[in-house]
LUMLUM-180161 format. One record per residue (C-alpha): x negated, y, z negated. Coordinates in steps of 0.5 Angstrom, whole numbers, plus 500, padded with zeros to 3 digits. Last residue first. Layout:
! LUMLUM-180161
X, Y, Z
...
***
This chain:
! LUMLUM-180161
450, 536, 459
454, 541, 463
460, 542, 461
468, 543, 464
470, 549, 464
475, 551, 459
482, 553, 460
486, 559, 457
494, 559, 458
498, 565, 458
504, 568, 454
507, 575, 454
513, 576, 449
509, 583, 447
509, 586, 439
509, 595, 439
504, 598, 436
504, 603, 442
500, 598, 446
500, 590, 444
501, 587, 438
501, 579, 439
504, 574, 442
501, 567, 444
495, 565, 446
496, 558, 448
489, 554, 450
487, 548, 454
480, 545, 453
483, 538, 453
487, 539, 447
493, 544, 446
488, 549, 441
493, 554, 439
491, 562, 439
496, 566, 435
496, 574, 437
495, 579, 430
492, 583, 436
494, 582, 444
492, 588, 448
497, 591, 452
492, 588, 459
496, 582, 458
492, 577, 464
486, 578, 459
480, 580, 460
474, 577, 459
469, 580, 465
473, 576, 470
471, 570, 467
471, 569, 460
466, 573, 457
459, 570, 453
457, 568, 447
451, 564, 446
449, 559, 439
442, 556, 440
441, 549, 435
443, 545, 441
446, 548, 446
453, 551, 442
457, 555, 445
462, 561, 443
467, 564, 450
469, 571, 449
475, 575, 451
478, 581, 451
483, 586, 452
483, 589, 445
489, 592, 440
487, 599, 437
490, 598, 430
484, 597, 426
479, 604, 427
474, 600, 430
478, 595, 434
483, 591, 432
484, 583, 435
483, 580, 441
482, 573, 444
476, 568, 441
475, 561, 444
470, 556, 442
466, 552, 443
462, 545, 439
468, 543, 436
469, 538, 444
476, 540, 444
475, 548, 446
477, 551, 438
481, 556, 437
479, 563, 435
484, 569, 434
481, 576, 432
483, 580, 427
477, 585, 426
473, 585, 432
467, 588, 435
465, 586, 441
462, 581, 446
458, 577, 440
451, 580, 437
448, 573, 434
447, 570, 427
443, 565, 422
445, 559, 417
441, 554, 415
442, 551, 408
441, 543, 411
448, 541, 413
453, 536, 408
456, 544, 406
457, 545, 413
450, 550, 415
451, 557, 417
453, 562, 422
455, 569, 423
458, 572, 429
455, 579, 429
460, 585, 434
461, 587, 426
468, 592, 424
468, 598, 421
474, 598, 418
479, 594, 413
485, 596, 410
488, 596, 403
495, 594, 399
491, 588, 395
485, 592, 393
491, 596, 388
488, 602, 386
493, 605, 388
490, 604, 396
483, 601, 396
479, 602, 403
474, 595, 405
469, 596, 409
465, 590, 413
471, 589, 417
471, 583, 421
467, 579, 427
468, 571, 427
464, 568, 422
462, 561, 425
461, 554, 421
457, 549, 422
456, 542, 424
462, 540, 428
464, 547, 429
470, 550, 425
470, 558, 429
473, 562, 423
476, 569, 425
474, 575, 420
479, 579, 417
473, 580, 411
466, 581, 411
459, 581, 408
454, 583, 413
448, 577, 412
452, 571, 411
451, 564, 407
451, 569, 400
452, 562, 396
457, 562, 390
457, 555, 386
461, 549, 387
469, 550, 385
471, 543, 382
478, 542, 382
483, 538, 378
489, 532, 379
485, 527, 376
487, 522, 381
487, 528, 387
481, 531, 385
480, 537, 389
473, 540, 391
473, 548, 393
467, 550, 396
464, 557, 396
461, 562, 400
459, 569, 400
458, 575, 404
464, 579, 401
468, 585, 403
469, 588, 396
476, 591, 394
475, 590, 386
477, 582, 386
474, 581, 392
475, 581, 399
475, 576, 405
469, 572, 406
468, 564, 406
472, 558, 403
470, 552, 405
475, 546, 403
473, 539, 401
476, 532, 400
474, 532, 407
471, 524, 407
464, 528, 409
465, 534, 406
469, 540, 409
476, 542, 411
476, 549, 413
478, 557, 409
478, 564, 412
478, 570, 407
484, 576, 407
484, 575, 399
479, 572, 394
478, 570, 387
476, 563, 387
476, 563, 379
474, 556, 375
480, 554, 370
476, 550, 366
472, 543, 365
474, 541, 371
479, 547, 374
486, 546, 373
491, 546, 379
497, 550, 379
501, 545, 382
506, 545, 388
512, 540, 390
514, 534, 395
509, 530, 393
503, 534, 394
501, 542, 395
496, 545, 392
495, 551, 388
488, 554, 386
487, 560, 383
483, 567, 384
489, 572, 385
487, 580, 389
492, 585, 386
497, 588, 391
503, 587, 386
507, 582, 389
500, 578, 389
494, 578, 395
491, 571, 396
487, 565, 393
487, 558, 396
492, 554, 397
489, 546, 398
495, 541, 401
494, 534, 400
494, 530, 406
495, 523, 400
491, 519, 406
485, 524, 406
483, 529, 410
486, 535, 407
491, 540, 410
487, 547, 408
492, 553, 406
489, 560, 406
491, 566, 403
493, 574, 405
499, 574, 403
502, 570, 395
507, 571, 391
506, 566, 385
507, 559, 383
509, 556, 390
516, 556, 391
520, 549, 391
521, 547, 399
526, 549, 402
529, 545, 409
528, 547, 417
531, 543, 422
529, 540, 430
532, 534, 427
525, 530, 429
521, 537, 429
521, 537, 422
521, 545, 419
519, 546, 411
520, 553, 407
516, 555, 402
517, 561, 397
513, 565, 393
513, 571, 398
508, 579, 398
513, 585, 399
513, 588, 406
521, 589, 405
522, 584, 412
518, 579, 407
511, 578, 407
507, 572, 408
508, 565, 404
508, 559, 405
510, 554, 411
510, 547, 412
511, 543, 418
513, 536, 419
509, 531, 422
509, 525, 416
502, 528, 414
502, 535, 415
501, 540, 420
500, 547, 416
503, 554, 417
501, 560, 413
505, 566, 413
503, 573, 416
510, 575, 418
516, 572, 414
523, 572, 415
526, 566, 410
535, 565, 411
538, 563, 405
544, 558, 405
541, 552, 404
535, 553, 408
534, 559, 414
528, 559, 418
532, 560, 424
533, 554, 429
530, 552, 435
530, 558, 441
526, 554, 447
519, 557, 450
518, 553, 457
512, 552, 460
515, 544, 462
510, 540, 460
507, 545, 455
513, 545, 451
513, 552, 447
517, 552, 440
521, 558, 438
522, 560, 432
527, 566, 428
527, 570, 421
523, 576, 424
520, 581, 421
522, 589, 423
516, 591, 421
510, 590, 419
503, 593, 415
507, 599, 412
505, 606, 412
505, 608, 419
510, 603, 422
507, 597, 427
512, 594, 430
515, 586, 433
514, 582, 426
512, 575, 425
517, 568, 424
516, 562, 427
511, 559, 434
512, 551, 433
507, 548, 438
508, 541, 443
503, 537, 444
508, 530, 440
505, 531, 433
506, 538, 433
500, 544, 434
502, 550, 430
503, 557, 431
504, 562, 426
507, 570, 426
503, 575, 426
506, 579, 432
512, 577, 435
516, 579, 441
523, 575, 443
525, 569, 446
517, 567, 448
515, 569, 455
515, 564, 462
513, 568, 468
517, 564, 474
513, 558, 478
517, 553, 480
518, 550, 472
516, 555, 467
510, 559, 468
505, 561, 462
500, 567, 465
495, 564, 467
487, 565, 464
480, 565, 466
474, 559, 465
479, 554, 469
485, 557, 472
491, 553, 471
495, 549, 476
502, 547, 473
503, 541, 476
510, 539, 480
512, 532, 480
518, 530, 485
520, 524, 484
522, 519, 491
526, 515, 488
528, 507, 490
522, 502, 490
519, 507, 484
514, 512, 480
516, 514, 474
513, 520, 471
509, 523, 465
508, 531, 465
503, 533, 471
496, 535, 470
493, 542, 472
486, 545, 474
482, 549, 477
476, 552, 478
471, 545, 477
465, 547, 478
462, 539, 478
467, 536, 484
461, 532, 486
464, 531, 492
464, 539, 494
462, 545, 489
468, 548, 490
472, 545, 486
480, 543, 485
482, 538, 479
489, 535, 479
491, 532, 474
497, 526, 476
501, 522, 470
504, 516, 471
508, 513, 465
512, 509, 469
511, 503, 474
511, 503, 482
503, 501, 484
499, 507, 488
494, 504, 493
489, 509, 495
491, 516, 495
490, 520, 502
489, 528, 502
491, 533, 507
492, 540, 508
484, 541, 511
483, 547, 508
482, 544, 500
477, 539, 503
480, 532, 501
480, 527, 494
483, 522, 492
482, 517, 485
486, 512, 482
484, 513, 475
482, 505, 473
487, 500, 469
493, 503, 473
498, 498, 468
501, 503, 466
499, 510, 468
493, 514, 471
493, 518, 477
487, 523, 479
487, 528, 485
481, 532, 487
482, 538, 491
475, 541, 494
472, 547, 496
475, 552, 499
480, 559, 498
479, 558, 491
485, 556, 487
489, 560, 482
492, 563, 487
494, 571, 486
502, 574, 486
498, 580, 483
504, 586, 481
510, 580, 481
506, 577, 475
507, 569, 476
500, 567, 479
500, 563, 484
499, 556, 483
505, 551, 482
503, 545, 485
509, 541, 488
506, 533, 489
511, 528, 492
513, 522, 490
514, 514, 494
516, 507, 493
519, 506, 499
513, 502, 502
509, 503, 508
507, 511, 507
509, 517, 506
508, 522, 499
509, 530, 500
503, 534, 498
507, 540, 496
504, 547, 494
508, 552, 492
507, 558, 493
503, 559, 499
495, 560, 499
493, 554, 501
498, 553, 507
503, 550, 506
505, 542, 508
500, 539, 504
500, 532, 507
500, 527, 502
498, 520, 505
500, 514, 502
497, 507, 501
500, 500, 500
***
């Protein structure tokens, strides 16, 4: 059996279709979706030659079946292609010729069925590789989220899909947020589409919240802790989203109030979640430890006392060799001071207590609002305010300046001390960061420059090689296809090097409904 696609467009036109022929019934066709969706530029994502490389893979398809063709030649054929379900099609388009090893394009299909009495037709959303696309949805149209959101969260579920909930859609002088939101959304990259779920509203009271904090747990729900309320008041409470009922649940109130904290799923069997410091009701800065487990939250004791971890607006990741622990670097103190210092918080979940190692000062400039970069031997510091203004005298109700290009760097807990520094692209304070699959990159989108409310527009791609971290723009000079601005803009991780950016404040302190979609060159090794 062999098929031949014929693309019967030229590659410039929208879409793209390579009909499937052959001897036998069992056919698909091919649409690729790859002109930007913008009315303004309605550009092609492909290059205008090289190579088109198509991949299929499914039950029963021990190896990818593999065809390839000159992209100016508008056909292709496909090597035997058995009926049988779970075939997915990615496409890859190159311009280096066979060895397709600077590739410029690349898409990859939802899972279809391939059989004796249909002809499917597939459609692959073609993404630029290095560079950003608009989110579509399927034949091409410009996919946006239901309404304009900053600060909100975006998590990962357990079936690729990601829940975006709550944020707020204005800045206001005087006031961190306003008009926040009590609605979520959950964008499916099969399709592009955002689709409305439930409000985040349990048990008859409904929970708006900007700058919470959103952890995947164990069983695939999704817990959120606090944030700040539509009164810009810090929040105690929880709320629970299980994507199987598409449904949110209360969960029990955490101890206190809290924004500005970190909470870090561990890795062990019980997922015990670690909440970390924060800023109270009262703008003070809070130096405990809550977890949450079993259904509930503890304010969780110290071995031998009740060691304070006093820090706000500082960033936190799983560390250690079984994950028992939880790094937590910069952020501001208890006086308003940016720190430079690291700890590590060890939680015991027989004894139901912490260890809380020593204070190191891992970094050269102290910072808080920073990014975090997770990378598989060492953490990065991403940007952040190096000055902290106290308003009232309450540390909590102040506001960072003087942001550092610099992305610091040092050693995991289980490394040898080592830490250092590079000159990033820009200077940033808020920036969103992702990790590009090999946790050696990472992506880092937007964020505030100097004077922290102005919005940026690019971006910068972190590398390892070695012991040598680089950074260097995405294509066309980093930007964004937002050319608004996205601060307070969520960066999700999709797999395989694919990013979302979602949301974010854009000009005039006004929040955006635009989404794009970043995806990573393949390395060379």
């Amino acid at each position: 059996m062999r098929f031949s696609k014929m693309i019967r467009g030229a590659v410039c036109a929208a879409p793209l279709l390579l009909a499937a022929c052959g001897d036998s019934e069992s056919s698909f066709d091919l649409v690729l979706v790859h002109e930007d969706c913008e009315a303004t530029t309605g550009e092609s994502v492909l290059p205008v030659s090289g190579m088109v490389k198509i991949s299929i893979t499914g039950d029963g398809i021990d190896a990818p079946i593999v065809g390839t063709a000159n992209v100016a030649s508008r056909s292709l054929e496909v090597p035997e292609v058995p009926a049988g379900s779970n075939r997915v099609a990615t496409v890859e388009v190159c311009d280096d010729g066979a060895t397709c090893n600077v590739v410029r394009a690349y898409g990859q299909s939802a899972p279809f069925t391939v059989s004796d009495s249909d002809t499917p037709s597939v459609e692959v959303q073609m993404f630029r590789v290095n560079g950003f696309t608009r989110t579509r949805s399927s034949g091409g149209a410009c996919s946006n989220l239901g309404t304009e959101r900053a600060g909100h969260t975006a998590t990962l579920l357990s079936d690729g899909r990601v829940l975006l909930a709550g944020g707020f859609r204005l800045f206001v002088a005087g006031a961190l947020a306003n008009e926040v939101l009590q609605t979520a959304e959950i964008f499916d990259p099969a399709t592009g589409a955002f689709t409305a779920t439930g409000d985040m509203c349990a048990d008859g009271t409904c929970h708006p919240r900007a700058f919470g904090q959103a952890v995947l747990l164990r069983d695939g729900r999704v817990l959120i802790t606090g944030g700040l309320d539509d009164a810009g008041n810090a929040l105690a409470t929880a709320i629970l989203f299980d994507p199987k009922t598409n449904s949110w649940k209360s969960a029990p109130s955490m101890a206190r109030a809290r924004h500005g904290h970190t909470a870090t799923l561990l890795d062990s069997a019980g997922g015990a979640v670690v909440i970390v410091g924060g800023v109270d009701a009262e703008g003070m800065v809070q130096g405990d430890v809550e977890v949450f487990e079993r259904g509930g939250f503890t304010v969780v004791q110290g071995g031998g006392g009740n060691f304070a971890v006093a820090r706000a607006f500082h960033s936190a990741a799983t560390v250690g060799k079984t994950g028992q622990g939880v790094q937590v670097v910069g952020g501001i103190d208890a006086e308003g001071k940016a720190l430079a210092s690291a700890q590590v918080v060890s939680y015991n979940q027989a004894s139901g207590t912490y260890v809380v190692a020593a204070a190191a000062n891992v970094l050269d400039v102290g910072v808080a609002s920073a990014g975090l970069a997770p990378f598989s031997k060492r953490l990065g510091v991403v940007g952040g305010a190096s000055k902290w203004t106290i308003e009232s005298a309450q540390p909590g109700f102040g506001t960072g300046s003087e942001p550092i290009r610099e992305i610091q760097w040092f050693d995991r807990p289980e490394g040898s001390g080592v830490n250092g520094a590079i000159s990033g692209q820009l200077a940033r304070i808020s920036p969103c960061v992702a990790m590009l699959g090999d946790q050696d990159r990472a992506l880092v989108v937007g964020g505030f420059a100097a004077n922290g409310t102005t919005p940026l527009t690019k971006a910068e791609v972190l590398g390892w090689q070695g012991d040598a971290l680089s950074s260097s723009l995405t294509d066309n000079q980093g930007r964004l296809r937002d050319d608004a601005g996205r601060g307070y803009a969520t960066c999700t991780s999709l797999g395989q090097g694919m990013v979302l950016v979602a949301g974010g404040i854009g000009s005039g302190n006004k929040a955006v409904h635009s989404a794009e979609i970043y995806v990573a060159r393949t390395r060379a090794d």
